[in-house]
N, C-alpha and C positions, 0 to 999 in steps of 0.2 A: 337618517340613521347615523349614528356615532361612529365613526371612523377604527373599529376594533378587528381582534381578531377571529371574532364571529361576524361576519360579515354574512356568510351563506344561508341560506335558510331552509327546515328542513322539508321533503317530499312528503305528500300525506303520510302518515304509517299501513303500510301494508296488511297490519291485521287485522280482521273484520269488525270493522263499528259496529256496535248493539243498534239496534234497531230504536225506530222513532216510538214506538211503543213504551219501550222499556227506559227512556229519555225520560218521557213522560212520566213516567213514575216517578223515577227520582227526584222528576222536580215538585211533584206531588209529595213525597216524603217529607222533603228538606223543607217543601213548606208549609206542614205539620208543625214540622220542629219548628222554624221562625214564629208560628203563630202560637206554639209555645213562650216561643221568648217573650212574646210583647204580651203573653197574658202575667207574664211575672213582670215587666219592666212596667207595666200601668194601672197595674193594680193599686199604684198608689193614689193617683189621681181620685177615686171612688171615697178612701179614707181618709181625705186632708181634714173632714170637721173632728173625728174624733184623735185622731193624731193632734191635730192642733192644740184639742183640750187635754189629753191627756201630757201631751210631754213642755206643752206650754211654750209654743213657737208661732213665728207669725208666717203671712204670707209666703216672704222675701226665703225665709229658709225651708217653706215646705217647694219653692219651686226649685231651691239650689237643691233638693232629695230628686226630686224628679228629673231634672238637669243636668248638674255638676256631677254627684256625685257618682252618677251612673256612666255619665261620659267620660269624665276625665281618665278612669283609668280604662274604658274603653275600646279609648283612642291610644292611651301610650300602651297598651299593653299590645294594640292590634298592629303596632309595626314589627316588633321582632316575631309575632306571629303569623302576618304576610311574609316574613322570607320563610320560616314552615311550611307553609301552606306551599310555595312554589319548589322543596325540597325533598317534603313528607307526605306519608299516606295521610292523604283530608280527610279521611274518613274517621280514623281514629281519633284527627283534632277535634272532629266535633263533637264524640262522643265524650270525651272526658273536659268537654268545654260545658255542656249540658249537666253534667253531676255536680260541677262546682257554681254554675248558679242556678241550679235547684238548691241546693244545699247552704248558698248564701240566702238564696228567697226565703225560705224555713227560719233563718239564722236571725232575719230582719224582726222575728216572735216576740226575740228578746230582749231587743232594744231597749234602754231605760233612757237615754237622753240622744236629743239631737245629733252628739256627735258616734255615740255608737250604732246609731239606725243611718249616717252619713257613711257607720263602715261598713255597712253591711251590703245599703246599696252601690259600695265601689265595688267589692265582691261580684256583686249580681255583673256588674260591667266585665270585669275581667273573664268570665268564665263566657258572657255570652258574643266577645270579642273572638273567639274561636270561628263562628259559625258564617257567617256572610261571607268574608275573604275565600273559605273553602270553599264555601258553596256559589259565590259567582266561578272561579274556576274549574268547577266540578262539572257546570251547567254549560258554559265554553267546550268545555272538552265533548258533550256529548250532541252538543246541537254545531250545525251547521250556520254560518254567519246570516243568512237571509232568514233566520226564524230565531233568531238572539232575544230579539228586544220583547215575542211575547212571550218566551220561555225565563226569562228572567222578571217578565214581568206579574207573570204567573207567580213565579217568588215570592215576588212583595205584596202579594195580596197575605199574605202572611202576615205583614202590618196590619191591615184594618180587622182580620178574620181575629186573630189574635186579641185587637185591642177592644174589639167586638164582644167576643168572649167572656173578657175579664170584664166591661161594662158591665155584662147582660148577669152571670153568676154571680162577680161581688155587689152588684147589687140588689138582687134577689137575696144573698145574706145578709148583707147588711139590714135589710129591712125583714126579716124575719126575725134579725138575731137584737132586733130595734130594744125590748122588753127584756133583751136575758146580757144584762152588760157584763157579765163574768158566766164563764164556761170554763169548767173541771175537765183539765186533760191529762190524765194517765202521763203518770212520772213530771209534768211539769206544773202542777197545781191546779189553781184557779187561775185563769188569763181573762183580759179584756177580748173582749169580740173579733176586736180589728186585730191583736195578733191573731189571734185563732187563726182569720184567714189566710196571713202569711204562711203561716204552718202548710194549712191546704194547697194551696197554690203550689209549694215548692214540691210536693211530692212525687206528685208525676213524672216529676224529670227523669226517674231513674227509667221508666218503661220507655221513654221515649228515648233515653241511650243505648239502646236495646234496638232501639226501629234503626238505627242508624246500619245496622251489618246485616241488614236486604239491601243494603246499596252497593253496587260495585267497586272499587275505584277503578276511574277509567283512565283510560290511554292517554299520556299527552298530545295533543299535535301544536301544531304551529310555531314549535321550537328551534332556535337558532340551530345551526351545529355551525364547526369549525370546518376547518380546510378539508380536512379527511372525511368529512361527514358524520363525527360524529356526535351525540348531543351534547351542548356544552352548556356547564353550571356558569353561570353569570357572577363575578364578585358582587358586590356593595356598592362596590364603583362604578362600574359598568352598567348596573340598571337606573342610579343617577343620572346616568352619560343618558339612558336610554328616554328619562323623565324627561332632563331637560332640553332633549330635542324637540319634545311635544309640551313645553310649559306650558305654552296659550292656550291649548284645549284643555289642561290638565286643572288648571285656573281658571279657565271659565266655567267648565264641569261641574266643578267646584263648590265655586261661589255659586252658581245657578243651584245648584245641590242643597247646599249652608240655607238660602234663603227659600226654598223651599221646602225645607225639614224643618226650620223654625218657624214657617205658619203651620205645619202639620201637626210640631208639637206641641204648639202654644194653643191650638185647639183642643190636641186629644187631652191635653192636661189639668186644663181648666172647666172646657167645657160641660162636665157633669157639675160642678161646683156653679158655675154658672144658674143653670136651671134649676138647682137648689138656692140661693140666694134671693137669683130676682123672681123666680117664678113661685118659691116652696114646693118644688116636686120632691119627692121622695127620690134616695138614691138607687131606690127600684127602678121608679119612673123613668129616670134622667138615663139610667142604663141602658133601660128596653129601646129607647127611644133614638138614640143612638147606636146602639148596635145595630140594630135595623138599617139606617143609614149606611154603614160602615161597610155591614156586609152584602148589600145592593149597589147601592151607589159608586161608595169608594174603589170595591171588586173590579166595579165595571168601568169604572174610570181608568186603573188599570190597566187593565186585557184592552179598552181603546185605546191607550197611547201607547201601548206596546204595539198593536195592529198597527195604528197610524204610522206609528216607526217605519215597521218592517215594510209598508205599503211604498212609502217613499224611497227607503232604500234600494226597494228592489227597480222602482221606476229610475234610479240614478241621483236623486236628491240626497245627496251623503248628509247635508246638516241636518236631516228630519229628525235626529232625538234631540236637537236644538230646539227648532222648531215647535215640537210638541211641548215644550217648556214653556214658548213665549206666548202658544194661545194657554196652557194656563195658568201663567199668573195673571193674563189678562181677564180670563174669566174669573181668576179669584177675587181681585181687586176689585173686581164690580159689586161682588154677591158677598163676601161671606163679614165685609166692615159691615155692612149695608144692617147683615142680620145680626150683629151684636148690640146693635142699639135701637132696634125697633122694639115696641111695647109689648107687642103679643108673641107669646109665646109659640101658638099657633104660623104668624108668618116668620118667624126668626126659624122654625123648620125646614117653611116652606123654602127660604131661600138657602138654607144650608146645605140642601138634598142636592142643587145641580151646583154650590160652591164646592161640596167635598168631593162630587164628580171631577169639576175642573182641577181642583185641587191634587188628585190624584194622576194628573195622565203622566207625568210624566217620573213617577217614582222609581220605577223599571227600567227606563230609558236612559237613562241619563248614566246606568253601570253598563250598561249595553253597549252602549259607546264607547268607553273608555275599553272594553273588552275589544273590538275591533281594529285599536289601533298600536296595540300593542303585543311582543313577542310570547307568549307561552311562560317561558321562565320566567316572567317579572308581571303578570300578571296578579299572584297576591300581593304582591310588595306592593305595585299601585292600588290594589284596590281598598289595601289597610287604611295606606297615604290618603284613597277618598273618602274612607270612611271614618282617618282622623280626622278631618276638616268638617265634614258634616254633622258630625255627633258631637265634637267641642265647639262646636260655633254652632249648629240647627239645634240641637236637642239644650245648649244651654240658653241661647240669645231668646229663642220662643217661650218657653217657660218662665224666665227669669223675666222676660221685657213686660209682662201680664201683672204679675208679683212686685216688678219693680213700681209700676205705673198706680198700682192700686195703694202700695205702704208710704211713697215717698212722692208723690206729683196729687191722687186726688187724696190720699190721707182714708180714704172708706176701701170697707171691702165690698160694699154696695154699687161701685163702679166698675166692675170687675164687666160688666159690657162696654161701655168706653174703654177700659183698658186694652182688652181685647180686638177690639175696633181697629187701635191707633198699630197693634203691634203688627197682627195681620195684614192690613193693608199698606205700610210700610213696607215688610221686608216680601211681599208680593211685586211690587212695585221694583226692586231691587233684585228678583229674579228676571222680569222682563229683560232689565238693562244687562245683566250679565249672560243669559242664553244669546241674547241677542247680538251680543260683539264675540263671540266666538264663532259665528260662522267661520269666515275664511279659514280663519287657522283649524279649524277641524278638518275640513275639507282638503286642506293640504296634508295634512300628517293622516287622514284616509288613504289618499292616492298614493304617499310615498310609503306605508305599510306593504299596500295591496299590489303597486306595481312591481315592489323586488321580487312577493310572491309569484306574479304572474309572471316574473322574469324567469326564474326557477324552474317555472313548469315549460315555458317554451323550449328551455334549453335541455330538455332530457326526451 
C-alpha cells in the first residue's frame, strides 16, 4: 500500500446490505444491457460482404470498423470515465451511456464512405465505454468477495448472449431481406438492406435506458478513509501511487486480458464470414450456427471459470483466476487453429463447441481479480485502465491480425481459415505465458490488500 494519508481502511457499513436475491438481479439487468451492447458492437461482422460492395473497402478496413474504430475511443474515453464511475451515481452513467450508442448504432444507416461509417463506430465506442467500469463496481459493491468471480462472470455471458443475438436476427434478415436490396423507410427514403439494419438495431436502446432505474445504486464498501474515519476521495495521484503498487498483477491481468480478447474477437468477427467463403453458407446459416455455440457453449464456459475461480479461492488458492486462464489458452491453442483449417465444415464445429468453451473460462475472471485487490475508490479508474488495454490491443490486434494476414501475407480472401488459424493460436499461446508469470505477484498484492483489512477488523 502507498505510503499516504489514507492509510486506514474502512469497517464494513452498518447499513443493511440488499440481499443475495436482489444482487442477482442486478446482475441479470446489467447483463441485459451488455448483451445489448455487443448485439450493436457485432452486428457488423454479419455485413462485411455487402458493406464491402457497397462502400468499396477491403478486408484490412472493414476489420479496423470492427477494431479500431470501436476501441480507440472506447478506451480513451473510458479513463476520465473510470474516475466517474468511482465519484458518480453509476447508475445514471450507464444510462445515458446506452442512448448515445443506440443512437450512434442508428447513425452508422447513413454512412456514405468508410470514413463516416469509421465515425460512427467511434460513437458506438464512446457511449458504450460508460457500462463495464460501472458495472464491475456496482457488482463489487453488492456481492461479497467469495462469490465475485461467478457474479461477474455471469456478466460477461453478456458477450456471447449478445453476440449470439445479433448472429442469429442479423442474419435471419439479411437472408430474407437477400431479394429486396432497397427498403423504403419513412422520412429517410429508399436504404440498402444492411443500413436498414443498423437502423433496427439501435432502437432498443432507448427501453433498455429505461431498465437501468430498477437497479439501486448501492452502498460503497471497501473504502479507504483517513485518520478520523472518514471516507476519503483519492486524487489522481494517489490511485497511481495505488496502481503502481500492484503493476505486476495489473500487467499481467492485462496482457493475459489483451490476448485473450484478441482470440475472442478475431473469432466473433470473422467467423461468420468464414463459413460464408469456404463453406457458402448463407449468413442465416452461419448465424444459427453460431449462436447456438455461443449461447451454450460459450455461457457455460463462463459460469465454469467463474465456479473454478471462486472454488479455488475459497480452498486458499489466491491465483486461481490466473490459473483458469492458463488451462484456457491451453485448451484453445489445441482446438480452435486445429478448426480453422480443416475441410469439413461439419468437424471445424465439431471442434469449435469445446474451443469456445475453453475459450471462454476465463472472461469473468480475470476483472474479478483485479476487483479483489484493490480499494473501493479506485476501483473504476483501474477497471477503465483494464479495459483500455484490452479493447485497444484485444478488440484491435484480433480482427486486424485475420484482415492483415488475408490482404497482405496470402493476398486471397479465400484463406481467411489460415488466417485465422495463425492469429488464434498465436496470441493463445501468448495468454498461457502472461497468466502464467503473474502468479507470485498476485498473490502478494492479495495478502497485502486483505491483511490491512483483516488488521482493521481485529483491532475494533
Amino acid at each position: 500500500m502507498p505510503q499516504t494519508e489514507v492509510k486506514k481502511r474502512s469497517e464494513a457499513p452498518k447499513e443493511t446490505a440488499p440481499g443475495l436475491g436482489y444482487a442477482w438481479y442486478v446482475v441479470i439487468a446489467l447483463t441485459a444491457i451488455y448483451m445489448l451492447s455487443f448485439v450493436d458492437r457485432q452486428i457488423l461482422s454479419l455485413l462485411v460482404r455487402p458493406i464491402e460492395q457497397d462502400l468499396h473497402i477491403s478486408d484490412t478496413r472493414v476489420a479496423l470498423l470492427q477494431g479500431l474504430a470501436f476501441a480507440l475511443f472506447y478506451t480513451l474515453m473510458g479513463l476520465p470515465l473510470g474516475r466517474m464511475v468511482d465519484t458518480r451515481n453509476r447508475r445514471n452513467l450507464i444510462s445515458l451511456g446506452i442512448v448515445v450508442w443506440s443512437f450512434c448504432t442508428s447513425a452508422c444507416s447513413l454512412a456514405r464512405s468508410f470514413g463516416t461509417l469509421f465515425l460512427g463506430r467511434m460513437g458506438v465506442g464512446v457511449g458504450e465505454a460508460t457500462l463495464s467500469p460501472a458495472a464491475y463496481s456496482m457488482i463489487s459493491d453488492y456481492f461479497p468477495t467469495e462469490k465475485l468471480g461467478v457474479a461477474i462472470s455471469v456478466y460477461y455471458m453478456g458477450v456471447f448472449l449478445g453476440s449470439a443475438l445479433s448472429f442469429f436476427l442479423t442474419g435471419m434478415a439479411i437472408d430474407a431481406l437477400a431479394h429486396t436490396p432497397l427498403i423504403h423507410v419513412p422520412l429517410l427514403g429508399a436504404m440498402a438492406s444492411w443500413r436498414v439494419t443498423f437502423l433496427l438495431v439501435g432502437i432498443p436502446g432507448l427501453l433498455f435506458a429505461l431498465l437501468v432505474y430498477t437497479i439501486r445504486e448501492p452502498l460503497r464498501k471497501d473504502l479507504l478513509r483517513s485518520k478520523d474515519g472518514g471516507a476519503t476521495q483519492l486524487s489522481f495521484g494517489q490511485t497511481l501511487a495505488e496502481v503502481r503498487t500492484r503493476w505486476q498483477s495489473v500487467a499481467g491481468l492485462s496482457l493475459g486480458a489483451i490476448f485473450q480478447s484478441a482470440c475472442a474477437y478475431g473469432l466473433l468477427a470473422w467467423a461468420p464470414t468464414f463459413f460464408q467463403r469456404v463453406h457458402g453458407w448463407t449468413p442465416g446459416q452461419s448465424g444459427r450456427a453460431l449462436a447456438l455455440i455461443l449461447v451454450s457453449f460459450g455461457c457455460f464456459g463462463m459460469y465454469a471459470g467463474g465456479a473454478l475461480a471462486d472454488r479455488w479461492h475459497r480452498r486458499g488458492i489466491l491465483e486461481g483466476p490466473l490459473k483458469v486462464g492458463v488451462v484456457s489458452g491451453i485448451g484453445t491453442v489445441l482446438l480452435l487453429p486445429v478448426a480453422m483449417i480443416l475441410p469439413s465444415a461439419t468437424w471445424t464445429l465439431a471442434l469449435m463447441v469445446p474451443g469456445i468453451f475453453f475459450l471462454a473460462l476465463p472472461m469473468g475472471t480475470g476483472v474479478a481479480a483485479l476487483q479483489r485487490i484493490f480499494p473501493n475508490q479506485v476501483r473504476g479508474q483501474v477497471s477503465a485502465l483494464f479495459l483500455f488495454f484490452l479493447n485497444l490491443g484485444g478488440q484491435t490486434l484480433g480482427p486486424l491480425g485475420v484482415g492483415f494476414f488475408n490482404d497482405s501475407v496470402f493476398h486471397s480472401k479465400m484463406m481467411i481459415g489460415p488466417s485465422m488459424a495463425i492469429t488464434l493460436g498465436t496470441v493463445a499461446v501468448l495468454m498461457v505465458v502472461a497468466f502464467g508469470a503473474t502468479y507470485r505477484p498476485y498473490q502478494r498484492d492479495f495478502r497485502a490488500m486483505h491483511s490491512a483489512v483483516a488488521s482493521k477488523v481485529a483491532s475494533t
